[in-house]
TIDO-575049 format. One record per atom (N, C-alpha, C): x, y, z; residue in one letter. Coordinates in steps of 0.02 Angstrom, whole numbers, plus 50000, padded with zeros to 5 digits. Each point is the difference from the previous one (the first is absolute). Last residue first. Example, Ala and Ser with C-alpha at 12.3 -4.5 7.8 and 13.67 -1.06 7.14 Angstrom:
! TIDO-575049
506424988850354S 500425005950003S 499615005550037S 500154971449996A 499555005950000A 500455006050000A 
***
This chain:
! TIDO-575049
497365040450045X 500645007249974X 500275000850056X 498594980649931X 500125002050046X 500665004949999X 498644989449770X 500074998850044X 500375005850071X 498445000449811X 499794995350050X 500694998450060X 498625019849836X 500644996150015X 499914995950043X 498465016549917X 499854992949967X 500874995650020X 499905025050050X 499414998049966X 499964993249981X 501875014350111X 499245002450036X 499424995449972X 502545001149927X 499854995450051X 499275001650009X 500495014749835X 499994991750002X 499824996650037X 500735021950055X 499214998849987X 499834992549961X 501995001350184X 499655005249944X 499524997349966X 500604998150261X 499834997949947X 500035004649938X 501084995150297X 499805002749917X 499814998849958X 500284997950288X 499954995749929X 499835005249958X 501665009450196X 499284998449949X 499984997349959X 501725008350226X 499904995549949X 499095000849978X 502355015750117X 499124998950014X 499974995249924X 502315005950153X 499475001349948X 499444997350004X 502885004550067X 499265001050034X 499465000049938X 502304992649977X 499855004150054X 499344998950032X 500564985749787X 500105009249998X 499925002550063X 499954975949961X 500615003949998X 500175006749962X 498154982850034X 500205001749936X 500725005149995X 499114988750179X 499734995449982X 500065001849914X 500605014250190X 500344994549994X 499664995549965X 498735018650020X 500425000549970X 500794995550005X 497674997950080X 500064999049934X 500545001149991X 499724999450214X 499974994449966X 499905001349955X 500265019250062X 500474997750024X 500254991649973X 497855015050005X 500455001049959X 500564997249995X 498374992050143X 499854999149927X 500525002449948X 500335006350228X 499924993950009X 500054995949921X 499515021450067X 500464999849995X 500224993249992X 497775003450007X 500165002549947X 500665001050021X 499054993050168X 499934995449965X 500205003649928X 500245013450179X 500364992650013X 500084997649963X 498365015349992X 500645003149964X 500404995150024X 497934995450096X 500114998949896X 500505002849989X 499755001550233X 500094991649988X 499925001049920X 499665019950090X 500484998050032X 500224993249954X 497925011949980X 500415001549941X 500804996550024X 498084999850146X 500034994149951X 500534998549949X 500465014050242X 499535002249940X 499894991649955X 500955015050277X 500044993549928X 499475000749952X 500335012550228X 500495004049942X 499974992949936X 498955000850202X 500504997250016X 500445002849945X 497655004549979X 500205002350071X 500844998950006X 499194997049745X 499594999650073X 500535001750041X 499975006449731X 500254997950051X 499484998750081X 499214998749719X 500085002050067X 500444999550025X 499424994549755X 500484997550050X 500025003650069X 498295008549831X 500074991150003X 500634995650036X 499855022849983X 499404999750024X 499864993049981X 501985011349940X 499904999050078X 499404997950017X 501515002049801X 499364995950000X 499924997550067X 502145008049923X 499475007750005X 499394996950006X 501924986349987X 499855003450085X 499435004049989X 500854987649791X 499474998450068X 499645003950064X 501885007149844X 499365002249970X 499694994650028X 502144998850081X 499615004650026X 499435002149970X 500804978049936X 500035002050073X 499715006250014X 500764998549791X 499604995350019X 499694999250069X 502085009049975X 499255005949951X 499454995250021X 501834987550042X 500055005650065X 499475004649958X 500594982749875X 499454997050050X 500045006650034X 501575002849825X 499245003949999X 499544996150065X 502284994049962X 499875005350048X 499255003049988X 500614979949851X 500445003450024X 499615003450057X 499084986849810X 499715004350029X 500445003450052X 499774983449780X 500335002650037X 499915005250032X 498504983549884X 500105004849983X 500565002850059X 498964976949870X 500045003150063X 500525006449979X 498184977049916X 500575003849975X 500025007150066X 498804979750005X 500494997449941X 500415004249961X 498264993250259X 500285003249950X 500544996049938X 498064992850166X 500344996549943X 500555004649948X 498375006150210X 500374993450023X 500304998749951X 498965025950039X 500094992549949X 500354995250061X 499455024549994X 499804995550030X 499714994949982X 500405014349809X 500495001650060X 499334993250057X 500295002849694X 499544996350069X 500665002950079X 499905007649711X 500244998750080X 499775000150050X 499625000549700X 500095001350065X 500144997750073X 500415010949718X 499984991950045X 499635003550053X 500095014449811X 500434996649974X 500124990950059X 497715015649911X 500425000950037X 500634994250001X 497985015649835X 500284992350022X 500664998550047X 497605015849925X 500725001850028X 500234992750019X 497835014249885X 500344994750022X 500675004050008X 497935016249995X 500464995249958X 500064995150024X 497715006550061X 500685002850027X 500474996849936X 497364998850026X 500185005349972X 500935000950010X 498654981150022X 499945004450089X 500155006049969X 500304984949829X 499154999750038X 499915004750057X 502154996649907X 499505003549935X 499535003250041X 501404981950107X 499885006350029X 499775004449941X 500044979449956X 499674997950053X 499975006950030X 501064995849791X 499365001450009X 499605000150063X 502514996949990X 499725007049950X 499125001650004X 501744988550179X 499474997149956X 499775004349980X 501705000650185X 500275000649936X 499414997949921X 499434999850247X 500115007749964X 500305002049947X 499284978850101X 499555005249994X 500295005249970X 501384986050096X 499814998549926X 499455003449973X 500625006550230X 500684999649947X 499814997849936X 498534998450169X 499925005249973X 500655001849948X 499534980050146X 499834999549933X 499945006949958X 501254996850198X 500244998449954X 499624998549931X 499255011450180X 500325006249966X 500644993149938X 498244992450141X 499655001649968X 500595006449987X 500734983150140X 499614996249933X 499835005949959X 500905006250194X 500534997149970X 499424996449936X 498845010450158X 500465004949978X 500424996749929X 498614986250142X 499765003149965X 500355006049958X 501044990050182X 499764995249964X 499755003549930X 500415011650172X 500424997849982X 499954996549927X 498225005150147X 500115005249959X 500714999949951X 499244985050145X 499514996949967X 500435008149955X 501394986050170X 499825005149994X 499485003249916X 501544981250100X 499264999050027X 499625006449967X 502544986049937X 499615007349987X 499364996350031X 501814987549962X 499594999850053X 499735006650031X 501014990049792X 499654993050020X 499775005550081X 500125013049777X 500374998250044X 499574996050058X 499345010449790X 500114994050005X 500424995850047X 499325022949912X 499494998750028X 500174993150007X 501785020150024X 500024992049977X 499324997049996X 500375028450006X 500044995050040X 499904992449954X 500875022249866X 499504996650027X 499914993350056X 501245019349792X 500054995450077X 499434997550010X 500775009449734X 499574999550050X 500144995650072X 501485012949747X 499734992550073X 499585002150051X 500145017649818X 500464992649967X 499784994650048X 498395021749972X 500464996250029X 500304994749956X 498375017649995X 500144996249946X 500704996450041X 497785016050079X 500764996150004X 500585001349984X 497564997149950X 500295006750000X 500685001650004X 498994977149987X 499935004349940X 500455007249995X 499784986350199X 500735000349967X 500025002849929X 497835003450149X 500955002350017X 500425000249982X 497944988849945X 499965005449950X 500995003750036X 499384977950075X 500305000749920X 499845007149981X 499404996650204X 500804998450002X 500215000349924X 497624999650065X 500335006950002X 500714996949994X 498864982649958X 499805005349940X 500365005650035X 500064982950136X 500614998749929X 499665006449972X 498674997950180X 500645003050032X 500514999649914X 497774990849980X 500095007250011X 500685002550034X 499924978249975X 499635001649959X 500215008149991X 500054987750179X 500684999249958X 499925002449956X 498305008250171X 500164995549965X 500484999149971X 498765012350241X 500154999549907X 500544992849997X 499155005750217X 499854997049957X 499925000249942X 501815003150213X 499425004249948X 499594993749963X 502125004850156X 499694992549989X 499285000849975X 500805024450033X 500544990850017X 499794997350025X 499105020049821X 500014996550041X 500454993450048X 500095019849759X 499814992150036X 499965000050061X 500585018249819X 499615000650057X 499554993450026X 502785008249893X 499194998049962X 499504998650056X 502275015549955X 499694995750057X 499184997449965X 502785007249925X 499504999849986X 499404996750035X 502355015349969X 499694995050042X 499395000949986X 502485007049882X 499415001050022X 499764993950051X 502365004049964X 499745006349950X 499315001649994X 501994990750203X 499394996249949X 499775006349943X 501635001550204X 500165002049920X 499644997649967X 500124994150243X 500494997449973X 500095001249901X 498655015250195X 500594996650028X 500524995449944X 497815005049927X 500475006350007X 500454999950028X 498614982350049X 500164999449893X 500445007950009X 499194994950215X 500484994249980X 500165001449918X 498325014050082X 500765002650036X 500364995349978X 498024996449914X 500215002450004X 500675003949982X 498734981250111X 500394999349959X 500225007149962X 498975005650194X 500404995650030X 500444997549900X 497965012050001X 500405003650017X 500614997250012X 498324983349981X 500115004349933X 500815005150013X 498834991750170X 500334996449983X 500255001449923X 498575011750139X 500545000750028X 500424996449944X 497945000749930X 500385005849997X 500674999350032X 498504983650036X 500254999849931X 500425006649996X 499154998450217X 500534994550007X 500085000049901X 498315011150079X 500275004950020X 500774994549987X 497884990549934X 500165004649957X 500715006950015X 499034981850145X 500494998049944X 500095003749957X 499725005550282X 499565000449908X 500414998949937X 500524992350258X 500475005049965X 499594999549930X 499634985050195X 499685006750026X 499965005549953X 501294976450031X 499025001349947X 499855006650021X 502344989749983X 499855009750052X 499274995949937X 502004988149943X 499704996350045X 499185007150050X 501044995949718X 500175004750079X 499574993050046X 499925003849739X 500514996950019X 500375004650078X 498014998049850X 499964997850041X 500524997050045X 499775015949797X 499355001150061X 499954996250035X 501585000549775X 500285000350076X 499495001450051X 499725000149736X 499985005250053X 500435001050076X 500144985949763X 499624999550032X 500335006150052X 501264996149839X 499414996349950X 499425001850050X 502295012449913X 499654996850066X 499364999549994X 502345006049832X 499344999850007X 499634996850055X 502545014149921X 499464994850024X 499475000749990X 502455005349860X 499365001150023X 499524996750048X 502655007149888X 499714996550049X 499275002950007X 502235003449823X 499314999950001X 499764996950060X 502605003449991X 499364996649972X 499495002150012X 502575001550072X 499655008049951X 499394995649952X 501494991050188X 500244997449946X 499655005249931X 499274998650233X 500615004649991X 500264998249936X 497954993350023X 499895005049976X 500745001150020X 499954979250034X 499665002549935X 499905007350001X 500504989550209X 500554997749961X 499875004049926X 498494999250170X 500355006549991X 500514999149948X 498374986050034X 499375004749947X 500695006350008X 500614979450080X 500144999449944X 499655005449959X 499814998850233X 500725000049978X 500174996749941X 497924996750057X 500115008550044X 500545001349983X 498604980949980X 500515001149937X 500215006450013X 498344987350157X 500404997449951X 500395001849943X 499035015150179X 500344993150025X 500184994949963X 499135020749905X 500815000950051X 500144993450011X 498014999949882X 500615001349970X 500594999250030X 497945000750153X 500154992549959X 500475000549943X 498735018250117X 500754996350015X 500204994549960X 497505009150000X 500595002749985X 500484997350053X 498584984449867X 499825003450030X 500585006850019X 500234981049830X 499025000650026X 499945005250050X 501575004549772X 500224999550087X 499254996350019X 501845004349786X 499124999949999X 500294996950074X 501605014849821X 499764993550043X 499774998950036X 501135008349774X 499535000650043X 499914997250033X 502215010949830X 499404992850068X 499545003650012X 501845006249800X 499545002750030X 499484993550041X 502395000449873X 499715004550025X 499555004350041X 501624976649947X 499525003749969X 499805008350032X 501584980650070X 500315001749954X 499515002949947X 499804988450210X 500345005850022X 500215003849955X 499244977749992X 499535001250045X 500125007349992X 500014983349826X 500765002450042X 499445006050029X 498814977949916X 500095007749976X 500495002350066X 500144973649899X 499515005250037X 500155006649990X 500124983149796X 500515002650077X 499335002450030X 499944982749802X 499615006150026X 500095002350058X 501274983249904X 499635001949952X 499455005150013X 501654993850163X 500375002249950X 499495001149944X 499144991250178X 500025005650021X 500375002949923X 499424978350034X 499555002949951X 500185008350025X 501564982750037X 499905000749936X 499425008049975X 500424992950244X 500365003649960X 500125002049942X 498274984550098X 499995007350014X 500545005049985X 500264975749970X 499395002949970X 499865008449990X 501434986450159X 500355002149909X 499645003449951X 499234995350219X 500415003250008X 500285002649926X 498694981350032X 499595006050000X 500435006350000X 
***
C-alpha cells in the first residue's frame, strides 16, 4: 500500500502547502483556526500570503455564565476573532450566521462556503478533518464535510451560473485536526504567535480563582504536536495536514 501511495503521489503530488498565494480557512466556531493551524495561518502571511477566514457558526454556546445573553456572548466573540485575525495579519473575516450545533444543513452550510471561495478565489482551502476517528463534535464534523464539498462546488461552472456567482477552482485542500497527516508545514517560533492570538479569546478560555485556564493544558498540547511533528519530519517545529488535490477529491479510491 505504501508503494502504492507513493506511485500515486508522483502521478498526482500533493499541493506544496506554502508555495501559493492565497488560503482560506474555514473555522466551526471562533478559535478553532488558532488552535489548529494558528502557527501555520502565521507562518503564511510572514511569508507575504493572502490569509483569509471564515467562521461557520457563532460561538453562543461556548461559555459556562447561562446568565450571559447569547446574543451579547456572539458579539463578544466575534470581537475576540477579530483581535486574533489583526493580531496575526489575516486580510479578512468572514462570519456566516449559524448557530452551534444548529440545525442547518450540510447542505446549506456548502452553498455559503462555496459562494466565499467564489469570492475568494483562494488557492487552498483549511478545514477541520470531518473524518477524524475521534472528533465528537457535531459542528466539527459538519464543518469539515460541507466546506469539503464546497471545494468542488465551487469549481462547477454550472452549478454556480445558477446561484448567479462565477466559479473558482481551487488548487488542494487541508484537513488540520487530523489523525492522518501527509503533509506539514514548518512552523518555528510562530507556536509563540500562535499562543498569543489565543490568549485574546478570553471569553472562552477564562482564568479562575487560582489563576488556571483550559487554554493552559491546549497550549501544552499544541507544543507537544508541534514538536512531535517536527521530529517526525525534521523541521523543528510543525503542524501536520492531510492534503488533497482536486483529483484526489473525486472518485479515488485509494487512502491519500
Amino acid at each position: 500500500m505504501c508503494i502504492i501511495n507513493s506511485i500515486l503521489k508522483l502521478i498526482v503530488p500533493l499541493p506544496k502547502l506554502t508555495k501559493h498565494e492565497r488560503y482560506l480557512f474555514v473555522s466551526p466556531h471562533p478559535d478553532d483556526i488558532e488552535v489548529g493551524a494558528g502557527a501555520t495561518v502565521a507562518t503564511l502571511i510572514a511569508m507575504g500570503k493572502q490569509v483569509d477566514f471564515l467562521i461557520c457558526t457563532d460561538g453562543r454556546y461556548g461559555t459556562s455564565d447561562v446568565e450571559l445573553p447569547a446574543e451579547e456572548l456572539v458579539k463578544i466573540r466575534q470581537e475576540e476573532t477579530l483581535a486574533s485575525a489583526k493580531f496575526l495579519g489575516v486580510n479578512s473575516v468572514t462570519f456566516l450566521p449559524y448557530h452551534d450545533c444548529g440545525s442547518h444543513t450540510e447542505e446549506e452550510l456548502m452553498l455559503d462556503i462555496a459562494k466565499v471561495i467564489a469570492r475568494l478565489k483562494p488557492d487552498i482551502v483549511f478545514c477541520p478533518d470531518p473524518h477524524l476517528k475521534t472528533e465528537c463534535h457535531i459542528d466539527h464534523v459538519k464543518t469539515g464535510k460541507a466546506a469539503s464539498y464546497a471545494c468542488l462546488r465551487a469549481g462547477n461552472v454550472p452549478m454556480m451560473a445558477k446561484e448567479g456567482l462565477a466559479n473558482h477552482a481551487i488548487k488542494g485542500i487541508a484537513f488540520y485536526y487530523t489523525d492522518s497527516p501527509n503533509n506539514y508545514v514548518k512552523v518555528g517560533k510562530n507556536v509563540k504567535k500562535q499562543e498569543e492570538a489565543l490568549r485574546l479569546y478570553k471569553s472562552q478560555f477564562p482564568i479562575d480563582d487560582n489563576g488556571k485556564s483550559d487554554l493552559d493544558g491546549i497550549l501544552l498540547y499544541i507544543k507537544f504536536r508541534a514538536i512531535r511533528f517536527g521530529i517526525r519530519t525534521l523541521k523543528g517545529r510543525a503542524e501536520g495536514f492531510r492534503t488533497l488535490a482536486p483529483t484526489h477529491m473525486h472518485c479515488c479510491s485509494e487512502d491519500i
